[in-house]
GUVEXTOR-189989 format. One line per field, with one value per residue (C-alpha): residue in one letter; chain; x, z, y. Coordinates in nm, 2 decimals. Each point is the difference from the previous one (the first is absolute). Example, Ala and Ser with C-alpha at 12.3 -4.5 7.8 and 13.67 -1.06 7.14 Angstrom:
2
res [A;S] $
chain [A;A] $
xx [1.23;0.14] $
zz [0.78;-0.07] $
yy [-0.45;0.34] $
# end
This chain:
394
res [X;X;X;X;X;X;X;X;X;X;X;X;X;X;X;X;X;X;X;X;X;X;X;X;X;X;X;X;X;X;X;X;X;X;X;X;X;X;X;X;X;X;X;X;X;X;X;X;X;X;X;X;X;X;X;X;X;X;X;X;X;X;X;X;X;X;X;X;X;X;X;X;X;X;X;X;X;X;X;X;X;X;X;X;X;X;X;X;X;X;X;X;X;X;X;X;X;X;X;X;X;X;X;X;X;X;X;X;X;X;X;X;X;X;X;X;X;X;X;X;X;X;X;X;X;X;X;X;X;X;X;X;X;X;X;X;X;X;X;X;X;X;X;X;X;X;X;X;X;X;X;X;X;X;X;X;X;X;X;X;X;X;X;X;X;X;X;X;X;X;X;X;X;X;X;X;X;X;X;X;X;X;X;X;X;X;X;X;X;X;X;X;X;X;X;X;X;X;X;X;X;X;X;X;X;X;X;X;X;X;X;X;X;X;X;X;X;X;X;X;X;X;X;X;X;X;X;X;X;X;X;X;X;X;X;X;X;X;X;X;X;X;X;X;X;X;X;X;X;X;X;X;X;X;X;X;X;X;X;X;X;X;X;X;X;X;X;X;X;X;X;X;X;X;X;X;X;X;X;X;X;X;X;X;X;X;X;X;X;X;X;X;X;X;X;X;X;X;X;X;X;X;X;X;X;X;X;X;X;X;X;X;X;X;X;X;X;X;X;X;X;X;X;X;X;X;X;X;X;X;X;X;X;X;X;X;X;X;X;X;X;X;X;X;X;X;X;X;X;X;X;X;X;X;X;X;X;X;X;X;X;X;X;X;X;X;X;X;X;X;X;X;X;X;X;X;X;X;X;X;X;X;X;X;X;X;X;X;X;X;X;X;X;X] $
chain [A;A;A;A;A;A;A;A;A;A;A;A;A;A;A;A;A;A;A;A;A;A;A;A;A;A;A;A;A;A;A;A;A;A;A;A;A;A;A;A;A;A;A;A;A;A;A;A;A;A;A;A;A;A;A;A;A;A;A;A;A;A;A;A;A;A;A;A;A;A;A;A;A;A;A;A;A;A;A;A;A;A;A;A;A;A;A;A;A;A;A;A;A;A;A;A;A;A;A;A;A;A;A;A;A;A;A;A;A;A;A;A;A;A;A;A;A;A;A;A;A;A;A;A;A;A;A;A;A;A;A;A;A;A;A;A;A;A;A;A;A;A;A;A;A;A;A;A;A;A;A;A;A;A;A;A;A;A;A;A;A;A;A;A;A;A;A;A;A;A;A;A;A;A;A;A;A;A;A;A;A;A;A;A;A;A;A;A;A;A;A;A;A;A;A;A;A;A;A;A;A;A;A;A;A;A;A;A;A;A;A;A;A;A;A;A;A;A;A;A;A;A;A;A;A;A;A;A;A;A;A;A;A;A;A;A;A;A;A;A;A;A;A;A;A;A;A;A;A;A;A;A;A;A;A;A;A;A;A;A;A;A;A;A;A;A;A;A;A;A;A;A;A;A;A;A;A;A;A;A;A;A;A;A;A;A;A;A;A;A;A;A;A;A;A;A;A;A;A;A;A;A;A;A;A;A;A;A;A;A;A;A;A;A;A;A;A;A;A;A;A;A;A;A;A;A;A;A;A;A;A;A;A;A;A;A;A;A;A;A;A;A;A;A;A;A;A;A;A;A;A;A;A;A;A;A;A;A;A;A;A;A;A;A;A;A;A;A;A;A;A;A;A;A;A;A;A;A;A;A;A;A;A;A;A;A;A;A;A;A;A;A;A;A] $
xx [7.12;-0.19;0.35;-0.05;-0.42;-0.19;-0.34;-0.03;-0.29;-0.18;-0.25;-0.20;-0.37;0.04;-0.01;0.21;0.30;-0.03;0.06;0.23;0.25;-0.10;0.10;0.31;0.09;-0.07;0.27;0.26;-0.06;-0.29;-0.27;-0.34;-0.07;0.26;-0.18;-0.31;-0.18;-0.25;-0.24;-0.08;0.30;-0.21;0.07;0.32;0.08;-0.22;0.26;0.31;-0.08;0.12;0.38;0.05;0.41;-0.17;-0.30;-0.12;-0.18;-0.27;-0.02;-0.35;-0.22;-0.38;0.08;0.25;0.17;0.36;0.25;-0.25;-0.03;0.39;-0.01;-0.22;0.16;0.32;-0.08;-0.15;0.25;0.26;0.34;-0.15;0.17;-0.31;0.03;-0.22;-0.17;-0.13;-0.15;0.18;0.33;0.00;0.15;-0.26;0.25;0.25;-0.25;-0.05;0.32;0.06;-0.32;0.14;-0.01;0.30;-0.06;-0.26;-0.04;-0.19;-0.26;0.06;0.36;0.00;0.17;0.08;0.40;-0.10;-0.23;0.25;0.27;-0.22;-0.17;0.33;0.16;-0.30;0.07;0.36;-0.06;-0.27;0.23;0.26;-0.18;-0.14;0.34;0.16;-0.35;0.10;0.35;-0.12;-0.19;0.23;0.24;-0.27;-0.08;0.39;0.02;-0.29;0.12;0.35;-0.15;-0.20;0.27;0.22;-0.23;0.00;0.38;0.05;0.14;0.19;-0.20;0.28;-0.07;0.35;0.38;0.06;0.04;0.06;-0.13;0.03;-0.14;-0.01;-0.23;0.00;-0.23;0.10;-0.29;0.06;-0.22;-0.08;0.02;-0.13;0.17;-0.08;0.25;-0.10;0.19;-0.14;0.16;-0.25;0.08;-0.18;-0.15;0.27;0.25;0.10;0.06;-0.15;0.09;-0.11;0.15;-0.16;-0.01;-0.34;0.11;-0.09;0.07;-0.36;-0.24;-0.17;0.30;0.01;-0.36;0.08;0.34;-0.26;-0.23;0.25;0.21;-0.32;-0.09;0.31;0.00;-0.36;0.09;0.29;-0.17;-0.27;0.25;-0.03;0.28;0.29;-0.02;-0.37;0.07;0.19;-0.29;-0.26;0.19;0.00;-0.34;-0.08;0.22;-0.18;-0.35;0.13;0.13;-0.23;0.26;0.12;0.34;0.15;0.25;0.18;0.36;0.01;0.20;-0.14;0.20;-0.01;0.23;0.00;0.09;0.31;0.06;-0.07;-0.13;-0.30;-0.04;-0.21;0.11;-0.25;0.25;0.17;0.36;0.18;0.03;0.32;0.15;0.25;0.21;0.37;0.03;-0.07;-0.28;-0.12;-0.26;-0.27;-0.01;-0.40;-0.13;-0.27;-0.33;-0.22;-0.23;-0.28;-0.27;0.20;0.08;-0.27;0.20;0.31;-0.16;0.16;-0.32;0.14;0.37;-0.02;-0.37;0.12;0.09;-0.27;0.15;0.26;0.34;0.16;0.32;0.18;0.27;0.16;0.07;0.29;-0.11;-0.02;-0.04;-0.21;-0.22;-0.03;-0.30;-0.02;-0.19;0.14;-0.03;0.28;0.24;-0.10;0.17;0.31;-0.02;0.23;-0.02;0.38;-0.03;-0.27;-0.22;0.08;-0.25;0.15;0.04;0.34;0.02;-0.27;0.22;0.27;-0.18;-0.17;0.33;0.15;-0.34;0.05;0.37;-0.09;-0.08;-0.29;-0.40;-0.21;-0.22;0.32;0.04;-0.25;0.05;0.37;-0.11;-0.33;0.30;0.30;-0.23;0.10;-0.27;-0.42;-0.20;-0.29;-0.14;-0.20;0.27;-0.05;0.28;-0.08;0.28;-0.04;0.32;-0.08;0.11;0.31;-0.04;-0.26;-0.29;0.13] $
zz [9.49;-0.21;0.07;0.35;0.03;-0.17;0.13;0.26;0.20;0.08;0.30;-0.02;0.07;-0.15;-0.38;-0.01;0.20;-0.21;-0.34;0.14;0.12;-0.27;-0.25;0.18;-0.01;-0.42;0.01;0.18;-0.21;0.14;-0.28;0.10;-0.08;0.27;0.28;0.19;0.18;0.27;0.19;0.39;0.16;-0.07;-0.31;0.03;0.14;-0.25;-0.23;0.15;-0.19;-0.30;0.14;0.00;0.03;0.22;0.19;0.02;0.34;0.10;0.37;-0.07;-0.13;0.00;0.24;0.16;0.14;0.10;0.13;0.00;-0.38;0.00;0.25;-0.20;-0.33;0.09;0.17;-0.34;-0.22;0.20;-0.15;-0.28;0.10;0.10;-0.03;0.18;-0.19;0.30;-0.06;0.35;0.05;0.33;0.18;-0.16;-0.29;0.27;0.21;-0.31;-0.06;0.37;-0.07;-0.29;-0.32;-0.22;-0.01;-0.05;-0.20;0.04;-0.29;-0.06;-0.05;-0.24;-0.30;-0.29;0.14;0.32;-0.01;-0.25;0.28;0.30;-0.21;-0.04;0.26;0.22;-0.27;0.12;0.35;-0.02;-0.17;0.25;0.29;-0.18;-0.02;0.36;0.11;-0.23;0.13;0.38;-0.09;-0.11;0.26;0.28;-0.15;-0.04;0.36;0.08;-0.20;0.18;0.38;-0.11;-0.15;0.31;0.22;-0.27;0.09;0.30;0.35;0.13;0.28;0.26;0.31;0.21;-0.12;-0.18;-0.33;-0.06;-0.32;-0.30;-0.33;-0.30;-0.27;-0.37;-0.28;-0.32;-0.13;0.01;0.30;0.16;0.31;-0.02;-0.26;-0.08;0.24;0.36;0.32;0.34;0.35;0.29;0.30;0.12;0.34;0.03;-0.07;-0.35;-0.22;-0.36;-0.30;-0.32;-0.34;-0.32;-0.37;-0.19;-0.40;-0.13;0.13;-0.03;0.22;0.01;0.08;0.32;0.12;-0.06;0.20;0.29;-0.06;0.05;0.29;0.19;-0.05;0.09;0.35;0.06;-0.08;0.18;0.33;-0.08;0.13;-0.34;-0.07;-0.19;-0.23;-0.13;0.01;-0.36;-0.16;0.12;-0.09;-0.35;-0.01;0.10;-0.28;-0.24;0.11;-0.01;-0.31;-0.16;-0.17;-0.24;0.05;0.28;0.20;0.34;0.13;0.41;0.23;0.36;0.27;0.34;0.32;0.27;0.37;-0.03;-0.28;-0.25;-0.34;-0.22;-0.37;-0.28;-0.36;-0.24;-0.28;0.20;0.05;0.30;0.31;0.12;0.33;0.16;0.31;0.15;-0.22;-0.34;-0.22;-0.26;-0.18;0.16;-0.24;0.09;-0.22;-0.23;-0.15;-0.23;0.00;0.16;-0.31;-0.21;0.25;-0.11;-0.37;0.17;0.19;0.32;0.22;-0.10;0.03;0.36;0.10;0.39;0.02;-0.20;-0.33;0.09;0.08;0.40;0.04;0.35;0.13;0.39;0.07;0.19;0.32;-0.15;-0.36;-0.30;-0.25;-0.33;-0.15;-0.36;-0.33;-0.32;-0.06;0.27;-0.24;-0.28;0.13;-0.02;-0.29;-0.21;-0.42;-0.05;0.17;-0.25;0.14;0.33;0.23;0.28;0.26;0.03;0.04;0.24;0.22;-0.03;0.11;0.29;0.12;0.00;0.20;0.27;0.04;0.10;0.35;-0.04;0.15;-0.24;-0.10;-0.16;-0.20;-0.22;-0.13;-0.06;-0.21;-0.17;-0.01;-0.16;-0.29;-0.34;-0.14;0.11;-0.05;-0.25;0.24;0.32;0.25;0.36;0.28;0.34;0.28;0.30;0.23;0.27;0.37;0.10;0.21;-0.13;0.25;0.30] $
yy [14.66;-0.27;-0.18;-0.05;-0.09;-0.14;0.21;0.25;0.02;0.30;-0.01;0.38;0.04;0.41;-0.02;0.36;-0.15;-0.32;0.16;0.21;-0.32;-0.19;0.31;0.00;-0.38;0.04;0.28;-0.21;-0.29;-0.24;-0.09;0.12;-0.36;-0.09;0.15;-0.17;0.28;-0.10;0.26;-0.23;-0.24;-0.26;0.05;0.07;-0.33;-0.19;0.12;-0.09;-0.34;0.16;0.01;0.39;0.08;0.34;0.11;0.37;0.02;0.32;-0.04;0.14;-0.24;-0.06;-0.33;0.05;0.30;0.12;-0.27;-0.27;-0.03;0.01;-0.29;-0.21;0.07;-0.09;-0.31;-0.12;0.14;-0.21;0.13;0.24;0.29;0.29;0.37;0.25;0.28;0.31;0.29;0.10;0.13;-0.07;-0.35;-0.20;-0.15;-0.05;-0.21;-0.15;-0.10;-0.17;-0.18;-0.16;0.22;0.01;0.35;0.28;0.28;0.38;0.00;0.36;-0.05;-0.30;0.01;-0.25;0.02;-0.06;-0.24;-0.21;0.02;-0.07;-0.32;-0.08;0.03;-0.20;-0.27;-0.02;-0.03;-0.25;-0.22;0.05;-0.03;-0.33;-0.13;0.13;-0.21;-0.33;0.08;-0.03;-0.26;-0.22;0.09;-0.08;-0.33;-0.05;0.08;-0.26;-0.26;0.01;0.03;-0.29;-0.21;0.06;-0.15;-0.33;-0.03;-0.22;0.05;-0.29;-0.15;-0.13;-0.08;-0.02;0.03;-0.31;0.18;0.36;0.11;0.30;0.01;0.21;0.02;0.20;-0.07;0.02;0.28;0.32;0.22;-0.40;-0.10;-0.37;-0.22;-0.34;-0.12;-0.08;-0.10;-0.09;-0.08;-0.19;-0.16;-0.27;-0.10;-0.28;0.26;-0.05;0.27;-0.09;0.25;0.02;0.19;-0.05;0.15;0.02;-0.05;0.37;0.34;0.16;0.11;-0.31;-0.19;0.24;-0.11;-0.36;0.00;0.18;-0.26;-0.31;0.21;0.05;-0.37;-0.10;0.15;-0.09;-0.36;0.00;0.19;-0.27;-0.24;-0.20;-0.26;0.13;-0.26;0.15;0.33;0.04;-0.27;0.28;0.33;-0.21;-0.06;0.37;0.13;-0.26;0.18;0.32;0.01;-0.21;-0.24;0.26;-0.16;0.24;-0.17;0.15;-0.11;-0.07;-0.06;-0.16;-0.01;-0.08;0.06;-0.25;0.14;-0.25;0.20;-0.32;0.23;-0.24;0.17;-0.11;0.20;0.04;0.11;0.29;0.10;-0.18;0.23;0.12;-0.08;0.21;-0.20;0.14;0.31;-0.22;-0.03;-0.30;-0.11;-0.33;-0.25;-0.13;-0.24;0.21;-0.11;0.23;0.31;0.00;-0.02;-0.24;-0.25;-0.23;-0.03;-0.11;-0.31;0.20;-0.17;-0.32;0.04;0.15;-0.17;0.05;0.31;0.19;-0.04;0.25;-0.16;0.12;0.07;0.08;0.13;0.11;0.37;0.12;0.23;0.38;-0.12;0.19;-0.11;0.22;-0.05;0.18;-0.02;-0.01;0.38;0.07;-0.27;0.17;0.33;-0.15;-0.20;0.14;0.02;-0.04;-0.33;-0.13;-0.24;0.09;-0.01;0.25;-0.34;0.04;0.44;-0.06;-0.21;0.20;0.35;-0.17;-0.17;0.38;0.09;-0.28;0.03;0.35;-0.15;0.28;-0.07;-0.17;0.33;0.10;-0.31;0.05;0.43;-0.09;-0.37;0.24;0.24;-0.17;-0.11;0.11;0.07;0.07;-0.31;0.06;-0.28;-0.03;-0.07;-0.14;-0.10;-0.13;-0.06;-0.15;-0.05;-0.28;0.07;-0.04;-0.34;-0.29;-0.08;-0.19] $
# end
């Protein structure tokens, strides 16, 4: 038994039973040194300090009697497993046991075999019950984490049918739901729909709070009403706080959608949308400036001093046209080895020509691209598309 515990603890006030367990625990292998014996639960739960692998419990003690003492030893013991010794063989042991004993023995009916198993057996189903409670745990705190990181993805916030929109969203860890990617889609008060996608450098979970961080700022400042040209010189700042200039830097994409459906964006080092018109699909070609957190290396504030120091591109939809919005995880799927240095640009455009020429809704758009990929990005991936409506405002 010495294999299993280190000590056993024996909690007896009557000196007969005691020599007769502890005689019993020497024949089934448990140095006399090995076991602490104590006469009061007071005692008894002094010497829980010295980390017994058992406890021996008489239900009657000089301070405390019956299922009381078993009560208070076993919320000291915490998971040392504890097993009843009665002198009655009535349903005392099995009140014992539904009051949290391991088990319990009838003192007249100990022996050194039975007491080895029952030890042993306690032993075992502490440690299992430990676990299956770690196990729970864990899966409670999983549970948590997820309800919690669901409500951290945003809902697009439109307010009449100049856009329709879908998403889709899978970070690259395993059991995650937040990434450091982040996408958001507002409508203003003056009806234009702004949309931001972006890609935190890292795939950690503290990449996942910063993208939060920078979405939630986004749509604040945007809600705020603050001018667009701002808006990517404060997400900047923000990411230089939050980070505390350890070098992190985050791709962007801002956009914005005009009634007339006119479309403003400002790249901060991101892949160029895709825009799907008459059944076809191609790639924007925007004028890109850098990262946020390394723009102040490139002299961007100087090169593009009116606009933010983030260059604007713009270009006219078509009534019923989509922008895809997508990070680079989503082109990594379909970059393909054989190909080299490919970067996927080119597979990408193919799959989601297939996907428009389908004449299918949007929501289906983005399961068959996710779909079609070749492979599953190790990388946070985000896509955003918004279709405007059929006919531009009159």
């Amino acid at each position: 038994m010495s294999d299993l515990l280190a000590r056993v603890l024996l909690v007896e006030d009557d000196e007969g039973d005691a020599l007769l367990v502890r005689e019993c625990l020497f024949d089934a292998g448990v140095p006399e040194v090995d076991v602490l014996w104590q006469r009061t639960l007071a005692d008894g739960i002094d010497a829980l300090d010295e980390a017994p692998g058992c406890v021996l419990l008489d239900l009657g003690l000089p301070d405390a009697e019956g299922l009381g003492a078993l009560h208070h030893l076993v919320a000291a013991a915490g998971p040392t497993p504890v097993i009843v010794l009665t002198g009655r063989n009535d349903r005392t042991g099995v009140e014992a046991v539904a009051a949290g004993a391991q088990d319990y023995l009838i003192k007249d009916n100990i022996t050194p075999e039975l007491l080895d198993r029952s030890i042993r057996y306690a032993v075992e189903r502490s440690h299992a019950q430990a676990t299956e409670l770690a196990l729970r745990e864990e899966q409670i705190l999983s549970a948590e984490n997820a309800r919690l990181e669901r409500g951290l993805l945003p809902r697009p916030l439109l307010r009449d049918d100049l856009v329709a929109c879908a998403t889709y969203y899978q970070p690259g860890r395993n059991l995650a739901v937040l990434g450091g990617d982040f996408y958001d889609v507002v409508q203003t008060a003056d009806g234009r729909v702004r949309a931001v996608i972006g890609d935190v450098m890292g795939h950690g979970p503290d990449e996942a709070a910063l993208g939060v961080h920078l979405r939630v700022a986004w749509r604040a400042l945007v809600l705020a009403g603050v001018p667009d040209e701002t808006i990517l010189t404060s997400l900047s700042r923000l990411l230089s706080a939050e980070s505390g200039n350890g070098g992190r830097f985050v791709t962007a994409c801002d956009i914005s959608v005009d009634p007339d459906l006119g479309v403003s964006m400002r790249m901060a080092g991101h892949p160029p949308p895709l825009v799907c018109s008459g059944g076809r699909a191609s790639y924007l070609n925007p004028e890109v400036g850098p990262p946020l957190g390394i723009e102040g290396l490139t002299g961007a504030t100087r090169r593009w001093p009116d606009t933010g120091g983030w260059p604007v591109s713009r270009t006219l939809l078509s009534p019923g046209a989509s922008l895809i919005l997508y990070t680079d995880g989503l082109l990594d799927a379909y970059r393909v080895p054989a190909k080299g240095a490919s970067l996927g640009v080119d597979e990408l455009l193919e799959a989601t020509s297939e996907a428009v020429a389908t004449g299918k809704e949007i929501t289906a758009w983005i399961p068959a691209i996710v779909g079609s990929a070749p492979v599953r990005s190790i990388d946070d991936t985000a896509v955003v598309v918004m279709t405007v409506r059929s006919t531009g405002k009159q």
